[in-house]
C-alpha positions as CSV (number, residue, x, y, z in Angstrom):
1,X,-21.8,65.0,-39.6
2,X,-25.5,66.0,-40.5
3,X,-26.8,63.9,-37.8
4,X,-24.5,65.4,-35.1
5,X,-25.6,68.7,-36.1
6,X,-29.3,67.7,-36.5
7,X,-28.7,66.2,-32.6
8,X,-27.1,69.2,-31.5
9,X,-30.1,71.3,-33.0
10,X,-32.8,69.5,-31.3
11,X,-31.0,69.4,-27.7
12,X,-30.3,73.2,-28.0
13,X,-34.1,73.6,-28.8
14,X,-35.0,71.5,-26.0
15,X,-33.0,73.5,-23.5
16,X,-34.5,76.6,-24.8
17,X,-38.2,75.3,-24.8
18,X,-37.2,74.5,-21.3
19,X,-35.1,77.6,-19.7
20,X,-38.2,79.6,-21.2
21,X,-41.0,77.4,-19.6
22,X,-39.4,78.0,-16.5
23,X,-38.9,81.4,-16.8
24,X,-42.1,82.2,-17.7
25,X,-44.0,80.1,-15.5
26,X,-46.0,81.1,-12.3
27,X,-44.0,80.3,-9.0
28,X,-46.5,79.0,-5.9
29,X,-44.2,80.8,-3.8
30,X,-43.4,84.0,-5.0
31,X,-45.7,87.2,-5.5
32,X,-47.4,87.4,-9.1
33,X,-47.4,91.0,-11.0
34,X,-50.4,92.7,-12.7
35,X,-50.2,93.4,-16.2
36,X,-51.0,96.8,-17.8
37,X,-55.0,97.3,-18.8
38,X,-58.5,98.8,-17.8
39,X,-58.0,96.7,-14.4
40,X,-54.6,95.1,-12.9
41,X,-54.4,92.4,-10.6
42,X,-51.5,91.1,-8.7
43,X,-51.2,88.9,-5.1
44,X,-48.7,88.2,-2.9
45,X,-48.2,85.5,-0.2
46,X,-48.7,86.0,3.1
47,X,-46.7,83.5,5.9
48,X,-46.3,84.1,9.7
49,X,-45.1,82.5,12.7
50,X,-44.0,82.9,16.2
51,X,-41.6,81.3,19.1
52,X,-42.1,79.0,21.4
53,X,-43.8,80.5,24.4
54,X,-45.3,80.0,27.8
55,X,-47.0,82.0,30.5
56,X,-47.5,81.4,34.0
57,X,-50.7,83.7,35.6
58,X,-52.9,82.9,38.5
59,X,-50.4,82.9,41.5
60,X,-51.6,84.0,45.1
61,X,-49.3,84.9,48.2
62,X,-49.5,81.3,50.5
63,X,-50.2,82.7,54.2
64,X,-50.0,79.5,56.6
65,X,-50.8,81.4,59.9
66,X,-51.3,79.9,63.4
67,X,-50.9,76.3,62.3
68,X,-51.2,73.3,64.7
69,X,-47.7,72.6,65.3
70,X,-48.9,68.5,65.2
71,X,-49.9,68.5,61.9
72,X,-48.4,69.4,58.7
73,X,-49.8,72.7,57.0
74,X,-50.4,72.2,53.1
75,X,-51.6,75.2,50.9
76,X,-52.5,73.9,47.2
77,X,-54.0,76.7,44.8
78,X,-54.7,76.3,41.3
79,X,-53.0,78.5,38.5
80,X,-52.8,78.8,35.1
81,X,-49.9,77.5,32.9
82,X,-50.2,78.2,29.4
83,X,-47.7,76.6,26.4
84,X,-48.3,77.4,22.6
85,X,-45.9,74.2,21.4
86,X,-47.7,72.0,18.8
87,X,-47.9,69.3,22.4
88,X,-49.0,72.5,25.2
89,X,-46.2,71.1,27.1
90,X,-43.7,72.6,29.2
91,X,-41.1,72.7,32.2
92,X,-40.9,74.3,35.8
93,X,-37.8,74.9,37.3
94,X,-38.9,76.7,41.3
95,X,-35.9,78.3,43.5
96,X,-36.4,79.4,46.9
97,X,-35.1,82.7,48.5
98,X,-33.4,80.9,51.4
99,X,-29.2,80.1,51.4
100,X,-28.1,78.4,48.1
101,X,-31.7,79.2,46.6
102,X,-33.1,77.0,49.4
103,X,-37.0,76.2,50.0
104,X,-36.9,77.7,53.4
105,X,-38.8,80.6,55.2
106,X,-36.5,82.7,57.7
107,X,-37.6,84.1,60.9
108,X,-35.8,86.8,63.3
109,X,-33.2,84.1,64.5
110,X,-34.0,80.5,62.5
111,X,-35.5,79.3,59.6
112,X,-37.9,76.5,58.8
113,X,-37.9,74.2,55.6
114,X,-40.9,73.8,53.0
115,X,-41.3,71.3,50.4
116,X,-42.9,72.3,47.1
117,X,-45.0,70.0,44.6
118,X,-46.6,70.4,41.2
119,X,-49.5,68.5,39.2
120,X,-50.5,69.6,35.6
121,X,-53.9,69.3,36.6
122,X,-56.7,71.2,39.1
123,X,-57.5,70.7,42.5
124,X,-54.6,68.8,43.5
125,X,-52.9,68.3,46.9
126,X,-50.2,65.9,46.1
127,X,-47.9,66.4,43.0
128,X,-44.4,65.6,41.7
129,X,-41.8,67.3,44.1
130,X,-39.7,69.5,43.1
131,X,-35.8,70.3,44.2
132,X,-34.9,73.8,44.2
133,X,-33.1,74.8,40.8
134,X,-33.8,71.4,38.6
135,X,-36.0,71.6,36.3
136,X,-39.0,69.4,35.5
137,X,-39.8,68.7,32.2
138,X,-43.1,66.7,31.1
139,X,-45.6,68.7,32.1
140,X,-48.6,69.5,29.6
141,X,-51.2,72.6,30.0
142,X,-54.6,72.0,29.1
143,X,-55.0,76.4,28.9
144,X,-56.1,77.5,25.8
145,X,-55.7,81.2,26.6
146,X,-52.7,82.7,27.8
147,X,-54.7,83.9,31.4
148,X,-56.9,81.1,31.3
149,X,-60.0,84.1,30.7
150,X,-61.6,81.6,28.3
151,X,-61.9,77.7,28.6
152,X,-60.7,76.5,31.7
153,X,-60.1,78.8,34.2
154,X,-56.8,76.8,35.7
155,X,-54.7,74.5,34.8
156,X,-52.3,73.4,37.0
157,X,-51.8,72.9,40.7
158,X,-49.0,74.3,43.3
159,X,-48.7,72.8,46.6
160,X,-46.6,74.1,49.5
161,X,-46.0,71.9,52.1
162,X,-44.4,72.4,55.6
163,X,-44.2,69.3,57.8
164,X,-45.4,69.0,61.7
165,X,-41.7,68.3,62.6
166,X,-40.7,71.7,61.2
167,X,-44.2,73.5,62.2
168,X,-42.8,72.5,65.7
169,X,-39.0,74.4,65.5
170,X,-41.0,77.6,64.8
171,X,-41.3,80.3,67.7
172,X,-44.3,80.9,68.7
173,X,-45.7,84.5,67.5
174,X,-43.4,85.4,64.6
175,X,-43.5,85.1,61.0
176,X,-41.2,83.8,58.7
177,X,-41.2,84.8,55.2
178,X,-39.5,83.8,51.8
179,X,-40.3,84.2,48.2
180,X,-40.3,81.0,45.8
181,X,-40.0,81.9,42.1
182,X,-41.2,79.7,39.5
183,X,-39.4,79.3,36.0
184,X,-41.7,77.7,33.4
185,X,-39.9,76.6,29.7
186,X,-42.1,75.7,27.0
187,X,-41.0,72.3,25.5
């Protein structure tokens, strides 16, 4: 019987020794207290973090006046795309202000299709094509501020594209207009 209670003694002593230790020990992720005297010192974490997020910046009005008819009209500028996922990647969804969200510019009694492309990189004229509503995905900004104000000043490339065919529906002396919104997801 001595021996059980001798066992019993020592594990009870154990769990003490232990429940105390880890009662009393500093944690690594929990502020630390100052203690009473001349000086007191105490600290306290700090941890911070934000969302996903992309911005889109850069954009200019496309104005394809008095085009030859006989040959298609492309207008390419460069913006700036920025992404602040671990990979600077994101998506672009574009929708058109025409019938069903259509990429088409209306006049005063007809309107004329445009096609729209976009390349993750500068100075481009050809891209990957995009259908009005569906988004994109894959794309990767090389911006490393949110305006592109610092490093490079663009990153990305819209194209806008109306072919000679259409160019040659169009009546002479008017404008057609539409609006073609961009939608860019960080991924």
């Amino acid at each position: 019987m001595s021996y059980k209670i001798i066992g019993r003694s020592r594990i009870l002593s154990a769990a003490f020794v232990l429940a105390f230790s880890l009662a009393t020990a500093p944690s690594a992720f929990a502020a630390t207290q100052g203690t009473q005297g001349s000086t007191s010192t105490g600290s306290v974490n700090i941890n911070a973090s934000v969302p996903s997020r992309v911005r889109i910046s850069g954009l200019t009005d496309v104005n394809l006046l008095n085009q030859d008819p006989t040959i298609d009209a492309v207008s390419a500028q460069d913006v700036c795309v920025w992404s602040n996922t671990a990979t600077r990647g994101y998506s672009i969804t574009a929708t058109g202000s025409g019938s069903g969200s259509a990429f088409t510019l209306a006049g005063s009694s007809s309107s004329v299709p445009y096609s729209v492309e976009w390349a993750d990189s500068t100075a481009q004229t050809t891209g990957t094509s995009l259908t009005t509503g569906a988004a994109v995905t894959g794309f990767t900004s090389s911006a490393t501020q949110q305006v592109c104000s610092a490093g490079p000043s663009a990153s990305a490339s819209l194209i806008i594209k109306i072919a000679s065919a259409d160019l040659s529906t169009m009546q002479a002396a008017q404008t057609y207009t539409g609006t073609l919104t961009l939608l860019v997801t960080p991924e």
